[in-house]
C-alpha positions as CSV (number, residue, x, y, z in Angstrom):
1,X,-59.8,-43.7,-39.7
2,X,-61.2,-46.7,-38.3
3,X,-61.2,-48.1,-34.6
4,X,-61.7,-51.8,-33.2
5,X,-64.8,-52.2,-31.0
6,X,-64.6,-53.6,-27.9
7,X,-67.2,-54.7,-25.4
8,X,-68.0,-52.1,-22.6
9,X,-67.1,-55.0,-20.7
10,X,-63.6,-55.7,-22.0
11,X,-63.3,-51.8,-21.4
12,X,-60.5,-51.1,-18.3
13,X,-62.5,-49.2,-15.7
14,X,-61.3,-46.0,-14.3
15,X,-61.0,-45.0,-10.8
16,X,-62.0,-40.9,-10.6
17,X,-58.3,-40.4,-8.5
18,X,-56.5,-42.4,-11.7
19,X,-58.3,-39.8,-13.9
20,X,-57.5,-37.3,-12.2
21,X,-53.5,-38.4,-12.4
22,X,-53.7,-38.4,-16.3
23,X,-55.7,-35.4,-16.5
24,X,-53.3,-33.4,-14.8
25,X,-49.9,-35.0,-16.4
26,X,-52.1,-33.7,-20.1
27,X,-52.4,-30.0,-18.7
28,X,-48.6,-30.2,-17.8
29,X,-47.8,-31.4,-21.3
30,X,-50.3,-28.6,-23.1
31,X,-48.5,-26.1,-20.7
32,X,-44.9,-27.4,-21.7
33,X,-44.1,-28.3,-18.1
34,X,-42.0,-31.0,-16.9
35,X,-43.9,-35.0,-16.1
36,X,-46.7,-33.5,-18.8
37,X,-48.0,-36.1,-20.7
38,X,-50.6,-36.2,-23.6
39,X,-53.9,-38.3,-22.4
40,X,-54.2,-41.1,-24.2
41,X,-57.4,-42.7,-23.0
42,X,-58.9,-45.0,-25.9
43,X,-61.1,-48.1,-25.4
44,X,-61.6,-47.3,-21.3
45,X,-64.9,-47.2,-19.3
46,X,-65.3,-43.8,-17.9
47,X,-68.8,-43.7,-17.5
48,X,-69.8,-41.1,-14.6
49,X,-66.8,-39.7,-13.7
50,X,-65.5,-36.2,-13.3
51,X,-64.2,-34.1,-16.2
52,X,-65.6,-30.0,-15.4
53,X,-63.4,-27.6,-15.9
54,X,-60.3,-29.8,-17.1
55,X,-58.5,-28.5,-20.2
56,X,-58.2,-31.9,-22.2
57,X,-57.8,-30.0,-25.7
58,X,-56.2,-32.7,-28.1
59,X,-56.3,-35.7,-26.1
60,X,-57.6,-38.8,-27.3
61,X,-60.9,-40.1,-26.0
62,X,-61.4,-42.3,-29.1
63,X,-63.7,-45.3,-28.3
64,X,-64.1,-44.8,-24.5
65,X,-67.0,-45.0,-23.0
66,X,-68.0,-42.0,-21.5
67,X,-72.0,-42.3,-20.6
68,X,-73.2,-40.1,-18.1
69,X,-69.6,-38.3,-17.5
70,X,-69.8,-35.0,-16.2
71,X,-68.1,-32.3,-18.7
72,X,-69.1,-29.0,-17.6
73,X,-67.0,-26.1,-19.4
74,X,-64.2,-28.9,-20.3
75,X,-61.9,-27.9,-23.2
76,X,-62.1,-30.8,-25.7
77,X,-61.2,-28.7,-28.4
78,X,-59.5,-31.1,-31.6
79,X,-60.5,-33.9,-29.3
80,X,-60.5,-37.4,-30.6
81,X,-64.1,-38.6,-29.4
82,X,-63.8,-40.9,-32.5
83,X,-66.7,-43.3,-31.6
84,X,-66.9,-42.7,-28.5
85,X,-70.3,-43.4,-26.1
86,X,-71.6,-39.9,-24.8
87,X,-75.1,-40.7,-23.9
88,X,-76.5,-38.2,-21.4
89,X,-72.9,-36.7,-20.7
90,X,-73.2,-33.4,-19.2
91,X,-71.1,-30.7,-21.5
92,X,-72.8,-27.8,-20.9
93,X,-70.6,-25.0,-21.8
94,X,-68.0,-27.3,-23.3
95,X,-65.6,-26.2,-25.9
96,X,-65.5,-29.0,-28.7
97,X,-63.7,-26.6,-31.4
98,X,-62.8,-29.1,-34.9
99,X,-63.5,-32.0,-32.2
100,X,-63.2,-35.4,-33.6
101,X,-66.7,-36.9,-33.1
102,X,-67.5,-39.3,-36.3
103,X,-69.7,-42.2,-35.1
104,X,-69.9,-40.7,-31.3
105,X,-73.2,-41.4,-29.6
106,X,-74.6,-38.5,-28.1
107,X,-77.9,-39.5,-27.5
108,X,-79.7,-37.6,-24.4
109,X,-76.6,-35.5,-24.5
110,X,-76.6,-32.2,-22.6
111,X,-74.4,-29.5,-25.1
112,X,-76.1,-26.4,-24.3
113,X,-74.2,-23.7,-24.6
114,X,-71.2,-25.4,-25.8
115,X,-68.9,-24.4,-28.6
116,X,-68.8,-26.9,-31.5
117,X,-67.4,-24.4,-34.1
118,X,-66.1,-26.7,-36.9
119,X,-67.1,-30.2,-34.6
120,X,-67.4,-33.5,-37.0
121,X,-70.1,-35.7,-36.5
122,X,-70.3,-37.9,-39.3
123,X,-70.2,-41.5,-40.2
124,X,-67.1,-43.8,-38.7
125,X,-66.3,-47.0,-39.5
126,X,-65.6,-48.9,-36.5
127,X,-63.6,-52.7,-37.0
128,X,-65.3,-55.5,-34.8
129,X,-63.5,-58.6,-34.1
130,X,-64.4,-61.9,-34.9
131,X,-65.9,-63.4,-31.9
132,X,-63.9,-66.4,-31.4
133,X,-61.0,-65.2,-34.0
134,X,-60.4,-62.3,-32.4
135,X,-58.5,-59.3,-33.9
136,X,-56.9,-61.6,-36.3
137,X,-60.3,-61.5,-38.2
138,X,-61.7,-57.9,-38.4
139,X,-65.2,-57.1,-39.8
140,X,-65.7,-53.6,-40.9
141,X,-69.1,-51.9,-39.7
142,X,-70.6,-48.0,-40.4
143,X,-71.3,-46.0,-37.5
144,X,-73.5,-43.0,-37.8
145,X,-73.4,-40.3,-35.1
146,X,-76.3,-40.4,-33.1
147,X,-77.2,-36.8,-31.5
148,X,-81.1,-38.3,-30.7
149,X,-82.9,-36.3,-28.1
150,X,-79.7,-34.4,-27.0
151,X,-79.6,-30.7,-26.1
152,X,-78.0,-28.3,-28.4
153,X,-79.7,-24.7,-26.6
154,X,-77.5,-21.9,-27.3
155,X,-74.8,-24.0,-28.5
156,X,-72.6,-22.7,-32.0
157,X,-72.4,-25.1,-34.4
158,X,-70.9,-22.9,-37.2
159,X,-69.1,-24.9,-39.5
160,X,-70.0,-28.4,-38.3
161,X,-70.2,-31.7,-40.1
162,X,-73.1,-32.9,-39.0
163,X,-73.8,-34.8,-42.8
164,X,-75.9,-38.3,-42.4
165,X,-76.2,-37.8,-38.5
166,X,-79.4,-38.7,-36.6
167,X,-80.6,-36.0,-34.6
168,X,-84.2,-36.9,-34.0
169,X,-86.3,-34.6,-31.8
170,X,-82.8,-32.9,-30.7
171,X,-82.8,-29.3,-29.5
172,X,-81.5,-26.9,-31.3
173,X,-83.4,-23.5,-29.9
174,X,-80.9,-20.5,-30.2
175,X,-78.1,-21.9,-32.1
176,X,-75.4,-21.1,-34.7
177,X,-75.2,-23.7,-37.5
178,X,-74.3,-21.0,-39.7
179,X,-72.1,-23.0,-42.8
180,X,-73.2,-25.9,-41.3
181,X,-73.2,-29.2,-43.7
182,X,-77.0,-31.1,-42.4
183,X,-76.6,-33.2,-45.9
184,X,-79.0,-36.4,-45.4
185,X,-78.7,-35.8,-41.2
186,X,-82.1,-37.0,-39.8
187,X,-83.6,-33.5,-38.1
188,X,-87.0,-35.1,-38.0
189,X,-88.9,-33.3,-34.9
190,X,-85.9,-31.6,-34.0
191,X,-86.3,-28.6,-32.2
192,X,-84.8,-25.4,-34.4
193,X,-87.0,-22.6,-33.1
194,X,-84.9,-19.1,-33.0
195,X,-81.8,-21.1,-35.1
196,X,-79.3,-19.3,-37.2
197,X,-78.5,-21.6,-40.2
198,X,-77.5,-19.0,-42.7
199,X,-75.5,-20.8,-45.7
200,X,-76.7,-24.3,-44.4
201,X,-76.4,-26.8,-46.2
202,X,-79.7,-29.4,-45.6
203,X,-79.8,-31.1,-49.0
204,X,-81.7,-34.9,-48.5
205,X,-82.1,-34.0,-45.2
206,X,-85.2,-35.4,-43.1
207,X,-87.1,-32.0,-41.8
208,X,-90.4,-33.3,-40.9
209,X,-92.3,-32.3,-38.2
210,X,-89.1,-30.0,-37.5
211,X,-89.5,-26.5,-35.5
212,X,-88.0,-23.6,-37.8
213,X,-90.0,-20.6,-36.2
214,X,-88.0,-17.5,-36.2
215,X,-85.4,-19.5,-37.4
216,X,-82.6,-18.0,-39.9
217,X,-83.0,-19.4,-43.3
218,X,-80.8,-17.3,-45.6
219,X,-79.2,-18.9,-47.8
220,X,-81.0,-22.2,-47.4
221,X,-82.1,-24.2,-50.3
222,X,-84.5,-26.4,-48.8
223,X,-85.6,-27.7,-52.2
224,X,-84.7,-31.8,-52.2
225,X,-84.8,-31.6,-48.1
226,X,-88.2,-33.1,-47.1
227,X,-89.7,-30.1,-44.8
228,X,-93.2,-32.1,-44.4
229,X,-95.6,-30.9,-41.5
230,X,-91.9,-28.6,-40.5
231,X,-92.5,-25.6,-38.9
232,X,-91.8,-22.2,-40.3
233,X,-93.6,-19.0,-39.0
234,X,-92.0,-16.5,-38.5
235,X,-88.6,-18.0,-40.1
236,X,-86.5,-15.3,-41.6
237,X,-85.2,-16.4,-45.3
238,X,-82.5,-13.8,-47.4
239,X,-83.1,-10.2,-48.5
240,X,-85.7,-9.7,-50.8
241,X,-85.0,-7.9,-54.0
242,X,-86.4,-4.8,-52.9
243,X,-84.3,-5.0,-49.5
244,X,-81.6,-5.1,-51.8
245,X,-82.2,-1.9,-54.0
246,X,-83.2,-0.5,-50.7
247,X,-79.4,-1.0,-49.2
248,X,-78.0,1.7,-51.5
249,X,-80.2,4.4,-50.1
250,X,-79.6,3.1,-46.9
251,X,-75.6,3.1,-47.0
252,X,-76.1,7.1,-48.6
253,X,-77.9,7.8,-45.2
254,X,-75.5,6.0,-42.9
255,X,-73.0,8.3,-44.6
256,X,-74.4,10.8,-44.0
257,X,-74.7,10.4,-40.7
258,X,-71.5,9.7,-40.3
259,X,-70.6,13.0,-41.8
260,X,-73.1,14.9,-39.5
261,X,-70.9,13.2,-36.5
262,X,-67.9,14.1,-38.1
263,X,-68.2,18.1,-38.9
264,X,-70.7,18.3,-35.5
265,X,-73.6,18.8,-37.2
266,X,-72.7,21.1,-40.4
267,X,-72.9,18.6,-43.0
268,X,-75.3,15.3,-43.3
269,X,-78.0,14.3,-40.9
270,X,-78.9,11.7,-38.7
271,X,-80.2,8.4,-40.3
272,X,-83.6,7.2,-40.8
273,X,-84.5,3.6,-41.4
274,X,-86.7,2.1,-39.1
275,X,-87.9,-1.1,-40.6
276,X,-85.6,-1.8,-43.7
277,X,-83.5,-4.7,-44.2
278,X,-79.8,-3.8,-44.2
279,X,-78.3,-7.2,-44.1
280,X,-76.5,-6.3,-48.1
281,X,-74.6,-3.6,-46.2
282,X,-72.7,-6.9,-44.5
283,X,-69.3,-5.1,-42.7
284,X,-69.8,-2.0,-44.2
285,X,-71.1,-0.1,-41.3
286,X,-68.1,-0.9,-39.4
287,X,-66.7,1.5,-36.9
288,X,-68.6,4.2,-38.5
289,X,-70.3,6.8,-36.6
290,X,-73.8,7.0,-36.1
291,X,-74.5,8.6,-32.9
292,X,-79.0,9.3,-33.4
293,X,-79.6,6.7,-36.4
294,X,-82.9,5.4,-35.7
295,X,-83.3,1.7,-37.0
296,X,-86.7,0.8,-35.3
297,X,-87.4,-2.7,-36.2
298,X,-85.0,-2.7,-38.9
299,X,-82.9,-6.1,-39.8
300,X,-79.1,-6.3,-38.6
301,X,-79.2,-10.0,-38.4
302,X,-75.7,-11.4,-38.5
303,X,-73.9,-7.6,-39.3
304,X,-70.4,-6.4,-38.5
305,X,-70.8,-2.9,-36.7
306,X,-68.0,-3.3,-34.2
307,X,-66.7,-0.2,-33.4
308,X,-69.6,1.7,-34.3
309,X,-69.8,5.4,-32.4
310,X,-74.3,4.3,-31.8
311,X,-74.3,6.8,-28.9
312,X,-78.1,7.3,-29.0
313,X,-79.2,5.3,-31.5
314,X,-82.9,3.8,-31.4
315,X,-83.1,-0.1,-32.2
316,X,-86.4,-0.7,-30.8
317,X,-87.9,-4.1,-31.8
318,X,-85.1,-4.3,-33.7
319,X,-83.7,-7.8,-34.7
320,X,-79.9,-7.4,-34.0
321,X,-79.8,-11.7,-33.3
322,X,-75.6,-12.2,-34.1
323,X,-74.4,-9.0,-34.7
324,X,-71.2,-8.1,-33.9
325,X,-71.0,-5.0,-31.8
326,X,-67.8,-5.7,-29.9
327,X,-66.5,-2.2,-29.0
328,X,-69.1,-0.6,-29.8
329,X,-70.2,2.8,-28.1
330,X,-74.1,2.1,-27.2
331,X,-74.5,5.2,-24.6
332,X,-77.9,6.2,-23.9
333,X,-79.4,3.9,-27.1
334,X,-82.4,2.3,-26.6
335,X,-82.8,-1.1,-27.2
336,X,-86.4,-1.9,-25.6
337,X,-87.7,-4.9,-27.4
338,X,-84.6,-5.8,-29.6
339,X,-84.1,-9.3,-30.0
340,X,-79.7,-9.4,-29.2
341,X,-80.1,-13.3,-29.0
342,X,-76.4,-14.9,-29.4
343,X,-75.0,-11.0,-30.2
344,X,-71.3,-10.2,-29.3
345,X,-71.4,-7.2,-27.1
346,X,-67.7,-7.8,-26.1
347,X,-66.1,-4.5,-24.3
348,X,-69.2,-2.8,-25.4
349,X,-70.3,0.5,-23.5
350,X,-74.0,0.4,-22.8
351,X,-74.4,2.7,-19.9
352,X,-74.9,6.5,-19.2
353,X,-75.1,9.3,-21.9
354,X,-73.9,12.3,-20.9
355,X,-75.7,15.1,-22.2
356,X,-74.5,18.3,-20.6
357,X,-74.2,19.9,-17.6
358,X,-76.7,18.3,-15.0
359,X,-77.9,15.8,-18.3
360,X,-77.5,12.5,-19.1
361,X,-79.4,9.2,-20.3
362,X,-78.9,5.7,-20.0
363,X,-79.2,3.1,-22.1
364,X,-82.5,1.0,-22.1
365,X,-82.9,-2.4,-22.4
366,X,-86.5,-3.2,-21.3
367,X,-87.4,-6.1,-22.6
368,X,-84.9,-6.7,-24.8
369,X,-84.0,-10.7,-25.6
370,X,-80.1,-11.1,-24.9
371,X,-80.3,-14.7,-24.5
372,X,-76.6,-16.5,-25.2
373,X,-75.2,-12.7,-25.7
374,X,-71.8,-12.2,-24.7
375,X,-70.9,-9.5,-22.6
376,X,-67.8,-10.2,-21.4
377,X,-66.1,-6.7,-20.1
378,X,-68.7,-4.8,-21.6
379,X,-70.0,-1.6,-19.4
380,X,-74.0,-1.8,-18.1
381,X,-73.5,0.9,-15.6
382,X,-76.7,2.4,-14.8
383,X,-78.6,0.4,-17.9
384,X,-81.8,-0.8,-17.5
385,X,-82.7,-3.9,-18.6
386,X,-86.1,-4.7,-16.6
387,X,-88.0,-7.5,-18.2
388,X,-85.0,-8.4,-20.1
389,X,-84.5,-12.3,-21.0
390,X,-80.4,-13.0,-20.5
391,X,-80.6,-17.0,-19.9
392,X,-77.6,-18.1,-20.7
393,X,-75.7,-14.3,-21.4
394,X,-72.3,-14.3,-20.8
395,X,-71.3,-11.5,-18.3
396,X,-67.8,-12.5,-17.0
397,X,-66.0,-9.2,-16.3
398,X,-68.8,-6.9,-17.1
399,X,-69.4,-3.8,-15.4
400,X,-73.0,-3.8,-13.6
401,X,-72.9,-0.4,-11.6
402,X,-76.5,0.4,-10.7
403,X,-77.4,-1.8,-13.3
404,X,-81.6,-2.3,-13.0
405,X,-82.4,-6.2,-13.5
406,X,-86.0,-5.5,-12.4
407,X,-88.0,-8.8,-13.7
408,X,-84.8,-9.7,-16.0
409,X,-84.7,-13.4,-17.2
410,X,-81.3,-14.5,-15.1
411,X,-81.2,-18.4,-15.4
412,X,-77.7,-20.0,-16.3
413,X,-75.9,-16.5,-16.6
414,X,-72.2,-17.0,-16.6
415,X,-70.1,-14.7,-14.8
416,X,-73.1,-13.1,-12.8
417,X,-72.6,-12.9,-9.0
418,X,-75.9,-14.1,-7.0
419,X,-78.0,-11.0,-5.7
């Protein structure tokens, strides 16, 4: 695809009510109603103005200048943004899923939070007229998508085509770029601290002076990327060979766990495996039960347990970052110190244990890092989660019934009603 450049000059200006016209003839056209239209809103000037909470999903933006517009929770998703000037626009919480953003500047850009599953960022080729010739004489010029400086915290890149981009001293702390394609991109002093990039691809990428500390690293071949002065305690690479002869004992355990819960306690016992690495068992503790396991400061980076029957289970100092626990009964389990960063706790009950007449326990949470978790309908009733860090946790629709936030972490919650 290629686009003619235009001056920002030549660019028809805006007005926010003209906007705000078009806008809503494109949500009538998405919703089938009569007088919808599709936005089509290439080479204008709409710089500053007003976009939150508009649902613009596959309108075309393509070559418009947009610098300093406010997008806040907009849904751009399989947007055309082809080449398109974003500096320091505000899309915090935006949804730019399979977005069209080859050659966008983003520079200073604020995309914390927001959803770029699948987003393309690569090089466009934009067509410049002559000066004096005009379009009758068309010169054809790369354009590499500049991301410089802009804020990526707790966004999800999974997916993304971010190949030859520049990205220097960006923030990435928190995010998914898991299957991510960073071929050649310039990540030089970029910030990647607490990043999932498993299956990444980063080959003749610029990593110098980049942050990787408890970053994910599985399946990362950093060999031709140039990682010079790049930081990397603490940075989490793939199972070990042990951790993967270990995973067979592991899985008899859970099994037999499961069996204990199954015949109430005749047969099997609860599991044991505080520490161990159990990221081989992938989905294969699924909806299995496993009410008492005890997986102290085990690995579950990434797993699939939704479902799972954990009614008791002790994850302390556990490092559950991206698991997928939707549904899953978490009664009385305790959770102090866990690291739940970016974890789907969807419809996930977390709250009170009963244990018999007059007994019960709730589920603890001291401590425990749940930063971009989302907790959409799940149930906290009576949890405790003092100390706990949830900046940026989703909790639309959860249930917070004597819920103890003593000391908790609370900035940019979504779905939280002020104390």
């Amino acid at each position: 695809m290629t686009l003619t450049e235009t001056p920002m000059t030549g660019r028809r200006r805006l007005t926010q009510p003209e906007l705000d016209l078009l806008m809503t003839a494109h949500e009538r056209f998405l919703e089938g109603k009569p007088g919808g239209k599709r936005a089509a809103l290439r080479f204008l000037n709409l710089s500053g103005l007003e976009f939150s909470g508009r649902n613009l999903a596959d309108a075309d933006l393509s070559a418009s200048i947009l610098d300093g517009a406010r997008m806040i929770r907009t849904r751009l998703d399989r947007c055309n943004l082809f080449g398109s000037d974003l500096r320091k626009a505000n899309l915090t919480q935006a949804s730019l899923v399979r977005a069209d953003l080859r050659g966008a500047c983003l520079r200073g850009a604020n995309l914390s939070q927001a959803d770029l599953t699948q987003a393309d960022f690569r090089e466009g080729q934009i067509a410049i007229p002559h000066p004096r010739k005009g379009l009758g004489s068309l010169r054809q010029e790369p354009r590499i998508g500049s991301a410089d400086e802009a804020d990526f915290t707790g966004a999800t890149l999974d997916g993304s085509k971010f190949h030859g981009v520049s990205a220097f001293a960006a923030d990435f702390t928190d995010c998914s770029l898991k299957g991510a394609t960073l071929t050649g991109a310039n990540l030089k002093d970029a910030n990647l601290a607490g990043a999932d990039l498993d299956g990444a691809s980063v080959g003749g990428a610029n990593l110098e002076g980049a942050d990787f500390t408890g970053a994910v690293l599985s399946g990362v071949d950093t060999s031709t990327a140039r990682m010079s002065g790049a930081k990397l305690a603490g940075s989490l690479t793939g199972p070990t060979r042990e951790a993967l002869t270990a995973a067979v004992a592991c899985l008899a355990q859970m099994k037999a766990n499961h069996a204990w819960c199954e015949t109430g306690g005749k047969e099997g016992a609860p599991a044991r495996i505080d520490g161990a690495d159990l990221r081989p068992l992938g989905e294969a503790l699924k909806g299995m039960r496993l009410t008492a396991l005890s997986a102290k400061g085990a690995c579950l980076v990434g797993m699939n347990l939704a479902g799972a029957q954990l009614q008791g289970a002790n994850f302390e100092g556990a490092d559950l970052r991206g698991i997928n626990l939707q549904r899953a009964d978490l009664r009385g389990a305790r959770l102090s110190g866990a690291n739940l960063t970016k974890a789907d706790l969807r419809g996930a009950a977390i709250g009170v244990l009963p244990l018999g007449p007059g007994r019960e326990t709730p589920a603890t949470l001291n401590q425990t890092c749940l930063r971009y978790a989302n907790l959409q309908a799940a149930d906290l009733t009576r949890a405790i989660l003092d100390g706990a860090d949830l900046r940026g946790a989703n909790l639309t629709g959860t249930t917070l019934v004597s819920t103890s936030f003593r000391d908790a972490e609370l900035g940019s919650v979504i779905g939280m009603e002020p104390a």
